[in-house]
C-alpha positions as CSV (number, residue, x, y, z in Angstrom):
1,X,26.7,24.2,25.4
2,X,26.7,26.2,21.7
3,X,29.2,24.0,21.1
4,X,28.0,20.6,22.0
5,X,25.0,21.7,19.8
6,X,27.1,22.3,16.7
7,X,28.3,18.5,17.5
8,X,24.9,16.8,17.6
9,X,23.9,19.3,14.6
10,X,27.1,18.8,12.0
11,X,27.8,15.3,13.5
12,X,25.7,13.5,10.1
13,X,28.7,13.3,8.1
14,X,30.0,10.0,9.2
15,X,26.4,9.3,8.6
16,X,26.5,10.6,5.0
17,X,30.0,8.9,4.3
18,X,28.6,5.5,5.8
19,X,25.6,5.8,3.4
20,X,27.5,6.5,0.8
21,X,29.1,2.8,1.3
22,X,25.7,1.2,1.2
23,X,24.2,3.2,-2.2
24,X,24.2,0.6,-4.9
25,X,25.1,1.9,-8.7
26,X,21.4,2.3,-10.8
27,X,22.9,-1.0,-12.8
28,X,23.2,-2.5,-9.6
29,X,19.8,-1.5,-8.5
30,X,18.3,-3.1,-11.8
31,X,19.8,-6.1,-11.3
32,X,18.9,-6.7,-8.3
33,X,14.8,-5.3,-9.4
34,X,14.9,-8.1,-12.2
35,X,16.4,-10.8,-9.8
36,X,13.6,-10.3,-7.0
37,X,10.9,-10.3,-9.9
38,X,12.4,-13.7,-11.0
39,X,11.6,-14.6,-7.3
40,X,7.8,-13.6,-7.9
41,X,5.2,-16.3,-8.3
42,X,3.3,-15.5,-10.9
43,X,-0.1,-16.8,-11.6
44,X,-1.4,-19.1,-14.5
45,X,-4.3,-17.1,-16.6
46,X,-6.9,-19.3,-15.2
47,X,-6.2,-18.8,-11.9
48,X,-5.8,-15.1,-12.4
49,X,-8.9,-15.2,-14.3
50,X,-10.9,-17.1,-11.3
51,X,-9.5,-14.6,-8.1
52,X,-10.9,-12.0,-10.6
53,X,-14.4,-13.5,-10.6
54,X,-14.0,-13.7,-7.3
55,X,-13.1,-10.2,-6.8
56,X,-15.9,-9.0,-9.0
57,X,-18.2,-11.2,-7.1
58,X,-17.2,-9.9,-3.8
59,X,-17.4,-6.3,-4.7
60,X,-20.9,-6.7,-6.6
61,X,-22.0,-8.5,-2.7
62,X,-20.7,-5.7,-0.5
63,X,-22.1,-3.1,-2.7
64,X,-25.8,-4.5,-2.9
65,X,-25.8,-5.0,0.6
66,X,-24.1,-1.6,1.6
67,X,-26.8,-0.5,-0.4
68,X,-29.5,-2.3,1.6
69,X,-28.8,-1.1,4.9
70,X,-28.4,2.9,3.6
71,X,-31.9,2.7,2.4
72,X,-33.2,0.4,5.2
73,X,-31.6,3.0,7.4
74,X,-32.9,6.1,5.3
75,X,-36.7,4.8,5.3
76,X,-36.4,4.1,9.2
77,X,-35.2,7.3,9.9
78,X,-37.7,9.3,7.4
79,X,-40.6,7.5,9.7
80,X,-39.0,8.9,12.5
81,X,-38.4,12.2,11.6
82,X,-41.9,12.1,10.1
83,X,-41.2,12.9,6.5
């Protein structure tokens, strides 16, 4: 039984010898970085510049209306609690 253990344990080199195969050289991995950004649509400045509005626009919403309901909330409790 020990020794069946010391298989399953010690039995990762093939593992480390097969992923040896698959490691790529850092120039390789570079390479291949700048090919897959080539691949990347980019967007013009005005369309980057109008999802930003948008964003901004979004965030501003959300915020005023989180807002809202936390003080709609917090004045519906305090009459509750009586404060």
């Amino acid at each position: 039984m020990a020794e069946q253990n010391k298989q399953n344990l010690g039995g990762g080199t093939n593992q480390a010898a097969s992923h040896e195969q698959k490691r790529k050289s850092l120039g390789q991995a570079v390479n291949d970085t700048r090919s897959e950004l080539r691949k990347v649509h980019w967007p013009k400045k005005t369309e980057l510049q109008k999802y930003t509005i948008v964003v901004i626009a979004t965030v501003a919403f959300f915020s005023v209306a989180i807002y809202a309901i936390d003080s709609g909330l917090g004045f519906v409790i305090s009459k509750l609690v009586g404060r």
